[in-house]
C-alpha positions in Angstrom: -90.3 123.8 18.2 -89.4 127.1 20.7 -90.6 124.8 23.1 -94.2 125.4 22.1 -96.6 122.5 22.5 -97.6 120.4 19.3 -101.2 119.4 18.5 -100.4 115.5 18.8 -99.0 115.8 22.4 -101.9 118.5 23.4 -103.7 115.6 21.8 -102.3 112.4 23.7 -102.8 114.7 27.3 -106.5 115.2 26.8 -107.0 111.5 26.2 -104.6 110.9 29.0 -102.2 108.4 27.1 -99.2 106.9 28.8 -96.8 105.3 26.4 -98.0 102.4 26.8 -101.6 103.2 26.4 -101.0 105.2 22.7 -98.7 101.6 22.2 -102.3 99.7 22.8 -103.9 102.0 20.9 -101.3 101.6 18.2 -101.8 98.1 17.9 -105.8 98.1 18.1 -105.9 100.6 15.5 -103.0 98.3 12.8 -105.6 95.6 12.6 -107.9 97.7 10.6 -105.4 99.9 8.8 -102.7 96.9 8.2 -101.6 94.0 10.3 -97.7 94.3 9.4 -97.8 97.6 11.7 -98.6 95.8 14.7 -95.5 96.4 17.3 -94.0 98.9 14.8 -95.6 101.5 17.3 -92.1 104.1 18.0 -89.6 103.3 20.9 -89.9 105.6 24.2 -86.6 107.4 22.9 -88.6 108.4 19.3 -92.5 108.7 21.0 -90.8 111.9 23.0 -89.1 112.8 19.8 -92.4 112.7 18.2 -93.8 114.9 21.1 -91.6 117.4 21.1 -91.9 117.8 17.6 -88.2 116.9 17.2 -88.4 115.6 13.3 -85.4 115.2 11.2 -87.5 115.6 8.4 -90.6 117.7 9.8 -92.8 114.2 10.0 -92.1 110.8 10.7 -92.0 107.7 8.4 -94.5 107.3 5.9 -96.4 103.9 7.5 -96.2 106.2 11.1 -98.0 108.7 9.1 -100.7 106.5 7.7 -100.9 105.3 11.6 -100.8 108.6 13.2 -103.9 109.8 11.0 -105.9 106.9 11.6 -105.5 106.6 15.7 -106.3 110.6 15.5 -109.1 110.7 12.7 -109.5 114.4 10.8 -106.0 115.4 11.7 -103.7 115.2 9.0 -99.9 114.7 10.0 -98.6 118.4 9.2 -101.5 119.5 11.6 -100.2 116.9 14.1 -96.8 118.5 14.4 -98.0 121.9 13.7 -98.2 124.1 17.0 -100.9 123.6 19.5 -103.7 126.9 19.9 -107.2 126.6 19.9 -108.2 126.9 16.3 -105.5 123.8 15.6 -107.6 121.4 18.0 -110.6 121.8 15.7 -110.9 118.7 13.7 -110.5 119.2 9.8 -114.4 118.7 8.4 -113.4 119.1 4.6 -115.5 116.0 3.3 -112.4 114.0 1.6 -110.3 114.2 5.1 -110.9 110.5 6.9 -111.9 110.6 10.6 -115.5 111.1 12.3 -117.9 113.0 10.9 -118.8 114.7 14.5 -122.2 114.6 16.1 -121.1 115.8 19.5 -124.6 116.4 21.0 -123.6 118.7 24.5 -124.8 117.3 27.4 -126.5 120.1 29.5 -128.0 121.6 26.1 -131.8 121.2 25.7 -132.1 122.3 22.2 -129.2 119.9 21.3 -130.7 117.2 23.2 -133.5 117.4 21.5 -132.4 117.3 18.3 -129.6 114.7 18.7 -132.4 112.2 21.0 -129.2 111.4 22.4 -126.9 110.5 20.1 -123.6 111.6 21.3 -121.1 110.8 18.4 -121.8 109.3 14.8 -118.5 107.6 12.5 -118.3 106.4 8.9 -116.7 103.0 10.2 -115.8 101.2 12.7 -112.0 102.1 12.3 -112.5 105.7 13.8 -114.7 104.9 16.4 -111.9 102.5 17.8 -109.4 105.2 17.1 -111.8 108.0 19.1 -113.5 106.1 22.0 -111.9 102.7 22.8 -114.2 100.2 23.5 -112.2 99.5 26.9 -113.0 103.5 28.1 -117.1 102.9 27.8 -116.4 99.4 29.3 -114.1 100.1 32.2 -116.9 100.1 35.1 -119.8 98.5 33.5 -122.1 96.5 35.4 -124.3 95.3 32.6 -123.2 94.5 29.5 -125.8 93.6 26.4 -125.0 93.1 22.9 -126.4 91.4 20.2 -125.5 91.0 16.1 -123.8 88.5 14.1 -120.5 87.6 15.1 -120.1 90.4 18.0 -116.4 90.9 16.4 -116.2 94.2 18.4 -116.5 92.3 21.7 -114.7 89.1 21.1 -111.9 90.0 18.8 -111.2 93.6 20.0 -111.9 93.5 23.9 -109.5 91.5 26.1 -111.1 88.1 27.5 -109.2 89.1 30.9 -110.8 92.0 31.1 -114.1 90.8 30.5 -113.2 87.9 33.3 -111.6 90.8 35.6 -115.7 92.8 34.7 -117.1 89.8 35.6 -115.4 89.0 38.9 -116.3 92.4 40.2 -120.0 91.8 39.7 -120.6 93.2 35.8 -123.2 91.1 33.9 -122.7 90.0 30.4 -125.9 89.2 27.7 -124.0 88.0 24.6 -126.8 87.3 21.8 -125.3 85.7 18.5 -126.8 85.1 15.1 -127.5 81.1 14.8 -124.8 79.8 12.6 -127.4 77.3 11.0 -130.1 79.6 10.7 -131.6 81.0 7.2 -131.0 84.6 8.7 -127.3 83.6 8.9 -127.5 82.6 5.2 -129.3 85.8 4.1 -126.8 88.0 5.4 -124.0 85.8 4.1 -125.6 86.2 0.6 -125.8 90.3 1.7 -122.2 90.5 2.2 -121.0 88.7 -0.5 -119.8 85.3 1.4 -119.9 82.0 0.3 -122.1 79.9 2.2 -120.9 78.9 5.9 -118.1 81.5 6.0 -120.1 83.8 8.2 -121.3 80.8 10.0 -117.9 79.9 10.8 -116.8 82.6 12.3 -119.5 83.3 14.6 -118.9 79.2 15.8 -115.5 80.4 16.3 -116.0 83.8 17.9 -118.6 81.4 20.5 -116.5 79.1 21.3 -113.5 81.7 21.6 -115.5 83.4 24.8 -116.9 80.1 25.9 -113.6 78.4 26.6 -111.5 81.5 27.4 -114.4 83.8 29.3 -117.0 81.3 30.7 -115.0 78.3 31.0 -112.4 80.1 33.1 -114.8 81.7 35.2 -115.4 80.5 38.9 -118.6 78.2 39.0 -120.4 81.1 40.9 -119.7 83.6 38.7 -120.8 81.9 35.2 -124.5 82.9 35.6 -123.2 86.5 35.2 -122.4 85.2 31.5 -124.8 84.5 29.8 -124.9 83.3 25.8 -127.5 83.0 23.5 -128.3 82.8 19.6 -130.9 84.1 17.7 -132.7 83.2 14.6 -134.3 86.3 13.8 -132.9 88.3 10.9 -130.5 90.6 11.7 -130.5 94.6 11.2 -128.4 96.2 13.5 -124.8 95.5 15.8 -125.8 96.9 19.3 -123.8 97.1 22.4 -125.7 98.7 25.7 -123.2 99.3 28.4 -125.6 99.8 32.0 -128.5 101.8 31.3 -126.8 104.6 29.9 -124.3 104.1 27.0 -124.8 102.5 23.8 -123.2 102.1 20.4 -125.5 100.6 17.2 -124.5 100.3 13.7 -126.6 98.9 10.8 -126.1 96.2 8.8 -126.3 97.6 5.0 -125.6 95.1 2.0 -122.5 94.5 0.3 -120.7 95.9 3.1 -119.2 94.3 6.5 -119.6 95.4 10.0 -116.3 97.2 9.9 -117.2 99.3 7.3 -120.5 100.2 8.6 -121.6 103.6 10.4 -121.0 103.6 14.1 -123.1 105.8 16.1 -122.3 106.2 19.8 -125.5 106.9 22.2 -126.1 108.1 25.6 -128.9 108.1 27.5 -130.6 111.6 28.4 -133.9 110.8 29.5 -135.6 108.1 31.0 -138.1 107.3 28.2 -137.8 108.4 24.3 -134.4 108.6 22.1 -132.3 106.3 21.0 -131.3 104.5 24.2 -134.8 103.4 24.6 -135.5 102.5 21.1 -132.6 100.0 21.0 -132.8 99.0 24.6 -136.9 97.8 23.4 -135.0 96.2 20.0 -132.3 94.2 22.5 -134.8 92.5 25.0 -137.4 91.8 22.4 -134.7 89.6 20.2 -133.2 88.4 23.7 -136.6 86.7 24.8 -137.1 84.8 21.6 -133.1 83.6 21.8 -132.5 80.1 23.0 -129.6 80.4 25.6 -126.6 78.2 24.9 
């Protein structure tokens, strides 16, 4: 491409990807897209092909397409390999082009801060927030770790249990506040998402007893208080995740739909009373001291 830069390397470099890191990413983001991608992510030879914008046929294959769009939400694959200047790194906004619907509230800004009460990013699903902020960026030096909802799919099936061992062996702290699998909450919000009974049930069991054995379990006896379990039996309304006093993503729980296809808002902390942070921080230890640790 006259050795000018595309959009999808200018891309990569400001997330600072390695390979291997757009490979992870790769695979993270096939599970919501579709599992028969997983390890289908290009070979070093073709990812520096793909860089340099040195296409055959102007784009890659069609499934790499579907891929490429969905790890970079609001760019559609011509833009990807179209050349890199500043009006090509603005996000596409047209309302039938997938990918976050931004709410980038600028930090430093007191009329944006005020208005957004800070909420930093907002998503129609879970998919793009995966695909724009991995979970293991916000979670990389956390100390204190809170979340509560019904099965916590975001923490147990998408975050490594060796990191959350290594988080825990460096002195992070873990709260991790289930839905009661026998509870009538649990069967209301079966019954709102269209499951028979015991399905959702199920998989929270499973999801416990995944982190139990392969997080607690494994954990030296002196570290184990700093992981800490516990299920509630009040009705459920919203997915939160607090990450130290000063990150946070929420999403509601909205009928007939699943956690993965809910809005995902992204939060952090401005102030030290008022916004969002504080709302949900009052909402997590106010359904934490009625749970019954486990």
């Amino acid at each position: 491409m006259d050795g000018q830069e595309i959009a999808l390397k200018a891309l990569i470099r400001q997330r600072h990807m390695s390979y291997e890191a757009f490979c992870r990413e790769w695979d993270r983001v096939s599970k919501n897209i579709d599992d028969a991608m997983k390890g289908r992510y290009p070979g070093h030879a073709q990812y520096y092909r793909w860089l340099r914008g040195d296409l055959a046929n102007k784009r890659p294959y069609p499934d790499a397409c579907r891929m490429l769009e969905a790890i970079f939400p609001g760019w559609s694959v011509d833009r990807l390999f179209s050349p890199y200047n500043d009006e090509a790194m603005r996000p596409a906004q047209s309302s039938g082009q997938a990918g976050t619907q931004g709410l980038e509230a600028r930090t430093g800004d007191s009329v944006n801060a005020a208005k957004f009460a800070d909420l930093a990013a907002a998503y129609v699903g879970r998919a793009e927030f995966m695909s724009e902020t991995p979970l293991f960026e916000l979670l990389e030096s956390a100390t204190l770790v809170r979340a509560s909802g019904v099965s916590l799919n975001l923490l147990t099936q998408h975050y490594p249990d060796a990191h959350i061992r290594r988080l825990v062996a460096s002195g992070a702290q873990f709260k991790l506040m289930f839905l009661n699998p026998d509870s009538e909450a649990m069967r209301l919000r079966e019954k709102e998402e269209a499951y028979p009974p015991g399905f959702l049930g199920g998989l929270t069991e499973m999801n416990m007893k995944i982190v139990r054995e392969r997080v607690h379990d494994q954990l030296e006896a002196g570290m184990r208080d700093r992981f800490v379990m516990a299920v509630s039996d009040d009705i459920v309304r919203f997915n939160i995740i607090l990450i130290d006093d000063r990150f946070g993503v929420f999403q509601p729980y909205l009928p007939q739909a699943r956690g993965v296809d809910s809005p995902t808002f992204v939060m952090e902390k401005k102030s030290p009373g008022g916004g969002f942070f504080h709302v949900f921080d009052q909402v997590f230890t106010s359904l934490w001291n009625r749970a019954r640790i486990i």
